[in-house]
C-alpha positions as CSV (number, residue, x, y, z in Angstrom):
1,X,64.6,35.1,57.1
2,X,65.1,31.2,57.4
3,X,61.6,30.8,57.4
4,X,61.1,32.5,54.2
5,X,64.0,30.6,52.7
6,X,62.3,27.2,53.4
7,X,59.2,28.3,52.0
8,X,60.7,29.3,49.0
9,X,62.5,26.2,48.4
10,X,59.2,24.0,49.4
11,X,57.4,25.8,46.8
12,X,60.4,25.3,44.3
13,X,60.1,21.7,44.4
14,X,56.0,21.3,44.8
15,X,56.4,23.8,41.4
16,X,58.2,21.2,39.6
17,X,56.6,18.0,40.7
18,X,54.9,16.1,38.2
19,X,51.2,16.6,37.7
20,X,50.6,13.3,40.7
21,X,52.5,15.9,42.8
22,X,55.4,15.2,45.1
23,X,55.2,13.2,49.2
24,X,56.3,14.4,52.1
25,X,59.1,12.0,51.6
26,X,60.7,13.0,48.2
27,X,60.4,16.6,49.6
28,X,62.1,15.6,53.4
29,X,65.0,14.0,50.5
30,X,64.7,17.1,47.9
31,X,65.2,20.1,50.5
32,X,67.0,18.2,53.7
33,X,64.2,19.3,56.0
34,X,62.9,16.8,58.5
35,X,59.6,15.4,58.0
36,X,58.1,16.8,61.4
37,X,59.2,20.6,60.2
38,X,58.0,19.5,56.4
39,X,54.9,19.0,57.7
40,X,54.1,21.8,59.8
41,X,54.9,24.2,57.0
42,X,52.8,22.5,54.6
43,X,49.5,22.4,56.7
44,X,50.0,26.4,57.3
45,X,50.9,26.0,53.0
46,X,47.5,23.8,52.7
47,X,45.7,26.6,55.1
48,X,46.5,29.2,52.9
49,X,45.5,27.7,49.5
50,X,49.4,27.8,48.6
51,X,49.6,24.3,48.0
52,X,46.6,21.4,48.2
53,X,47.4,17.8,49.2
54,X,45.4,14.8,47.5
55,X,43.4,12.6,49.8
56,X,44.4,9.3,48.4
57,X,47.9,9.6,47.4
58,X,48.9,12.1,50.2
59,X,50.7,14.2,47.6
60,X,50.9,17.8,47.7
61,X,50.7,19.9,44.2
62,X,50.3,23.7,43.9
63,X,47.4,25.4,45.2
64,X,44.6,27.8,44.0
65,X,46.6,30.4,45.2
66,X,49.6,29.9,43.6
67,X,48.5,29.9,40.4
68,X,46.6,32.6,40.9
69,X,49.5,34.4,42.0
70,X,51.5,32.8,38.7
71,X,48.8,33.9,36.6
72,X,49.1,37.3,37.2
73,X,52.6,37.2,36.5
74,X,52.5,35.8,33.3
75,X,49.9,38.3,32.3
76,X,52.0,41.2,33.5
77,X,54.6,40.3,31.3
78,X,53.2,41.1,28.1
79,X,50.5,43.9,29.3
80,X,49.9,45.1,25.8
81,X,49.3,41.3,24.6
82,X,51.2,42.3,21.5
83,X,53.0,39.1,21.5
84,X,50.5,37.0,21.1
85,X,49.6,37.4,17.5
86,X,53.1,37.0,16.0
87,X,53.5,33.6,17.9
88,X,50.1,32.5,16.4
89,X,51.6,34.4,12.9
90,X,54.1,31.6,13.4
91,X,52.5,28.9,13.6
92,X,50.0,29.4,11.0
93,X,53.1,30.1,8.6
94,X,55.1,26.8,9.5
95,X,52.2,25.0,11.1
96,X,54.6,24.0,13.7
97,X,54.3,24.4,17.8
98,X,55.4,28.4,18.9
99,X,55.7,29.8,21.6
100,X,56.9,32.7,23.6
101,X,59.0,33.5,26.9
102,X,61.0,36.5,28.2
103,X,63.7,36.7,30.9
104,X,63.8,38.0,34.5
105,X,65.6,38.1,37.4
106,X,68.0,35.9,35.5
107,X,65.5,32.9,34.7
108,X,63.8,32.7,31.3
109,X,60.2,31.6,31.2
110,X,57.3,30.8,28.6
111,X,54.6,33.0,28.4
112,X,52.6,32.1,25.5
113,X,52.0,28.6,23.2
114,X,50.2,28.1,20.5
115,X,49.9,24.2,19.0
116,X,48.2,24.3,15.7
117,X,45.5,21.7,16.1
118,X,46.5,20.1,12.4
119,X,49.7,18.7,13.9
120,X,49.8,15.4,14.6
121,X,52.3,14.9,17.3
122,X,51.8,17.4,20.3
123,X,54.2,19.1,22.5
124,X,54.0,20.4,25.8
125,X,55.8,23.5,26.5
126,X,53.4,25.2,29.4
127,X,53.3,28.6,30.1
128,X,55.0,29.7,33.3
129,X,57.4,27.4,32.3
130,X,61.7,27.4,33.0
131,X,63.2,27.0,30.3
132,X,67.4,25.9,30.7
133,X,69.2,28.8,29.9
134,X,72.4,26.7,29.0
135,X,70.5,24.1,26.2
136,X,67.2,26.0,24.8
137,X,67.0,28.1,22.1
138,X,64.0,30.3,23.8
139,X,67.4,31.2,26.2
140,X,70.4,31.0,24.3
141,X,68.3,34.0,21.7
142,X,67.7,36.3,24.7
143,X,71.1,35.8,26.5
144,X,73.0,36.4,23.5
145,X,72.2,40.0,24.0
146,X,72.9,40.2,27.2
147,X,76.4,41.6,28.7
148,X,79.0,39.0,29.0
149,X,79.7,39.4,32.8
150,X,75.7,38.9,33.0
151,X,75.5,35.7,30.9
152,X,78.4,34.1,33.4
153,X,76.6,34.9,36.4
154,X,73.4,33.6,34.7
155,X,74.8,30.2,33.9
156,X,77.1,30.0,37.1
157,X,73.8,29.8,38.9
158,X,72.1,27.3,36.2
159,X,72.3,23.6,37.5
160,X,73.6,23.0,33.4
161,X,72.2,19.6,33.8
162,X,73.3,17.8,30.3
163,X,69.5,16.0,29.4
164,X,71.2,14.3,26.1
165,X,74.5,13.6,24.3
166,X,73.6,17.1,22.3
167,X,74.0,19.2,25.7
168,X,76.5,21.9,26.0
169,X,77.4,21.9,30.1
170,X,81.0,24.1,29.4
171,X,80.2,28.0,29.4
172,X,83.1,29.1,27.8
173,X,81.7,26.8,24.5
174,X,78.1,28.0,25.1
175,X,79.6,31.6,25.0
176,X,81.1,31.3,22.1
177,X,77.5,29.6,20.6
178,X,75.7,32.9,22.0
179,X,78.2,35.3,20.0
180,X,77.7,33.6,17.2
181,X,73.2,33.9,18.1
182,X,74.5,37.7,18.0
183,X,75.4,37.4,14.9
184,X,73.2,35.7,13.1
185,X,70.0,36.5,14.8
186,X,68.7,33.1,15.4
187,X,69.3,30.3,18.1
188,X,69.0,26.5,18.3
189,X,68.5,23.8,20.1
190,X,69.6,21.2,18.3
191,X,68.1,17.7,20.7
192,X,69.6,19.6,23.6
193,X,66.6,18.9,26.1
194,X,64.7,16.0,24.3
195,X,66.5,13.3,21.9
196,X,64.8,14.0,18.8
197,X,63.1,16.8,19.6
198,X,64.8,20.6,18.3
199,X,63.8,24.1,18.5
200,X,64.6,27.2,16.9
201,X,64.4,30.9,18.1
202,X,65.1,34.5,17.6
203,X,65.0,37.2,20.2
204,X,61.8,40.1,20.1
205,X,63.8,43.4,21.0
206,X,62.1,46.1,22.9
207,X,64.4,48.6,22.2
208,X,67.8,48.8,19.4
209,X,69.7,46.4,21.8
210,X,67.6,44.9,24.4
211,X,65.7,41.6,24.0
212,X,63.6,40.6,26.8
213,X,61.7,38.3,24.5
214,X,62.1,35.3,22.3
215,X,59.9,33.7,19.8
216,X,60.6,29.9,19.2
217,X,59.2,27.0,17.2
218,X,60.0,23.1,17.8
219,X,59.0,19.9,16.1
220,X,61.1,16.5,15.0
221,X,64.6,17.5,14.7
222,X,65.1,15.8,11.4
223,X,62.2,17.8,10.2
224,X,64.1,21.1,11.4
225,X,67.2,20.1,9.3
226,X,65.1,19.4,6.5
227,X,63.5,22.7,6.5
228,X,66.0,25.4,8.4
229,X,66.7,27.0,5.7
230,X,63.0,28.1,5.5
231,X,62.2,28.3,9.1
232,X,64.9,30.5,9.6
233,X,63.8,33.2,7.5
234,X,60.6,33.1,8.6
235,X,61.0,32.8,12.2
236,X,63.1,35.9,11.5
237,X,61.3,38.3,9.8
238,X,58.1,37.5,12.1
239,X,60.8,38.0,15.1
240,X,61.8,41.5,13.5
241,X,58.3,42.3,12.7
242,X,57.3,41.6,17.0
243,X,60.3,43.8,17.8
244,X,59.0,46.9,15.5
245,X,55.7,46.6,17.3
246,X,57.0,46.5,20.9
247,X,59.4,49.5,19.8
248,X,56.3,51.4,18.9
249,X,54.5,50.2,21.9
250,X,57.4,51.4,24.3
251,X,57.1,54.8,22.6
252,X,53.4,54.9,22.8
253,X,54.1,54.4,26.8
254,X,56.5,56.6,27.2
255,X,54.7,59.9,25.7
């Protein structure tokens, strides 16, 4: 299965190349893989719409494929599209940016966003998305549910890169932060990925104990501290009004 190995770790680092896309040199350094074996994989990759390469910069980005593929991944996550409207409920209630993700297989990804179009500053939070499971809110909400043996293994695999002076890279600490999510039902991210950027999030249950989904907003972190008090509840109650409907949904499903 080697084969299938390097193709997966190609993709991995074409996925999260900038938007100029990444050179057959940055991925030869990235993945370890000589540049003659590179290159053979990525003109089967081209052949099969996986991946394109520009004809000026000689950069290769994902392909049609791919994000066809990645589409219909993101859709399948949320088949009843019941999310949708309580991420948009939240942003029409705070005016802020929202947005959605759930976990699986371990990795935590958006799935929705929603940037009210009165907002001056914009954010860029994309669907499909990874979002750091040790330093975002949209994680920390949905892990904090999660069995504690799970959580380790979760982070043990995370590359806990620390982004600012805000980010938490020692598990045992960012335990303790997810007991106290449990607790109070609501997650930060308090300039943990962007200096002066902050997020807040509560998890979307889809049964008593399970949440696969979490609800977040972000803006200026000195605008969060201003208002969490406020954002809190509501990002709360819209949080618990999601998990009602997807409750009712599973039961629909089951019958």
């Amino acid at each position: 299965m080697e084969w299938l190995n390097r193709f997966v770790t190609i993709m991995d680092f074409v996925c999260e190349a900038t938007a100029a896309g990444i050179s057959l040199t940055e991925l030869a350094h990235a993945t370890g893989l000589s540049k003659g074996t590179l290159h053979r994989v990525l003109r089967d990759m081209v052949d099969q719409n996986l991946v394109t390469q520009d004809a000026d910069t000689k950069k290769y980005c994902l392909g049609p494929k791919a994000m066809v593929w990645g589409s219909k991944f993101v859709l399948g996550q949320d088949p009843a599209r019941l999310l949708s409207r309580y991420c948009d409920l939240l942003a029409e209630k705070t005016s802020l940016y929202t947005f959605l993700c759930r976990i699986s297989e371990g990795e935590v990804y958006c799935i929705y966003t929603r940037q009210p179009s009165k907002i001056s500053k914009k954010y860029f939070v994309h669907v499909g998305q990874r979002m750091p499971v040790h330093c975002t809110a949209a994680a920390k909400s949905i892990l904090a549910f999660l069995p504690d043996n799970q959580v380790r293994l979760i982070m043990a695999r995370c590359n806990m890169e620390k982004f600012t002076d805000h980010t938490k890279t020692d598990i045992s600490s960012l335990i303790g932060e997810l007991q106290a999510v449990k607790q109070t039902g609501v997650a930060f991210c308090r300039e943990e990925i962007e200096t002066g950027v902050s997020a807040i999030s509560a998890p979307v249950f889809v049964d008593n104990k399970k949440a696969v989904y979490s609800i977040s907003l972000l803006s200026d972190a000195a605008f969060l501290r201003q208002q969490e008090t406020n954002l809190v509840r509501v990002i709360i109650q819209i949080g618990q009004q999601a998990s009602e409907h997807m409750k009712r949904a599973q039961v629909l499903t089951s019958v």
